[in-house]
Residue, then its C-alpha position, 0 to 999 in steps of 0.5 A: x452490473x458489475x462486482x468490485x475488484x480487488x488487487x492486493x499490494x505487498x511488499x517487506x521493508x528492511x534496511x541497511x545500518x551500521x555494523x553492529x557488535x555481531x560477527x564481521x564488519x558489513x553493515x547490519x540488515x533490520x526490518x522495518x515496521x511502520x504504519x502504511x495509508x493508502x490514500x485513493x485519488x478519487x472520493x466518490x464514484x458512481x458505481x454499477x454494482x446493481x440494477x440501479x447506480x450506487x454513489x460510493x465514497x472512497x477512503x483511506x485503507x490502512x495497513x502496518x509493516x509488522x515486525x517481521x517487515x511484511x505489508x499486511x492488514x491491520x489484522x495481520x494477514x499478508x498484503x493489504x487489498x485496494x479497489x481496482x479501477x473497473x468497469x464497476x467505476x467506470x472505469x475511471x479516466x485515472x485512479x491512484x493511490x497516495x502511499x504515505x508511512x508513519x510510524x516508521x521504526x528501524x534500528x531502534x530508532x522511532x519516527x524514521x522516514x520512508x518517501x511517500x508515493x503514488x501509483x496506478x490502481x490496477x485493472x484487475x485482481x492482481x498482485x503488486x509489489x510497491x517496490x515495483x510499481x511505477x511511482x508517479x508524481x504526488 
């Protein structure tokens, strides 16, 4: 038998605009904010989280960027946690996870867009910055 493992994705958006009226005349740095789904490759797995093997589905995981740019959970704690490819599902030939945003709002504009990706699932519990990980092909 074997426990789930978590890995925990973290990130802080912010991007780059026009000058605004403050002092000098470099483009401007805004944070981001924005809804965050990560969408698992797979729907369902066979678990061995007991004695007796467990059917267990996989659904989206919603985070936010809040104001301050930061990836955090939907109740405003720093980084957002993602099933980790194990031995408790497995482990899987391959998971991954789907990023998609919306919502995004920068520079006092609504409905901005950030590209989505998909990444590996880690092996174990680690941090990843999204801004690092491989991004393979959706």
């Amino acid at each position: 038998m074997a426990a789930f493992v978590y890995f925990t994705v973290a990130d802080t958006y912010q991007a780059i605009v026009s000058d605004g009226s403050d002092d000098g005349n470099e483009p401007d740095l805004k944070m981001i904010s924005g809804t965050v789904t990560f969408t698992p490759s797979v729907k369902e797995v066979l678990a061995t989280i007991s004695d007796i093997p467990t059917t267990v589905r996989l659904g989206p995981i919603i985070g936010r960027i809040e104001e301050d740019g930061v990836l955090k959970t939907l109740d405003s704690t720093p980084g957002v946690k993602l099933l980790a490819n194990t031995e408790a599902i497995g482990p899987l030939p391959e998971l991954t996870y789907r990023v998609d945003f919306t919502n995004v709002v920068y520079n006092r504009k609504t409905n901005q867009r950030i590209e989505p990706f998909r990444f590996a699932a880690a092996t174990s519990a680690v941090t990843l910055r999204l801004s690092s990980v491989e991004r393979l092909p959706l």
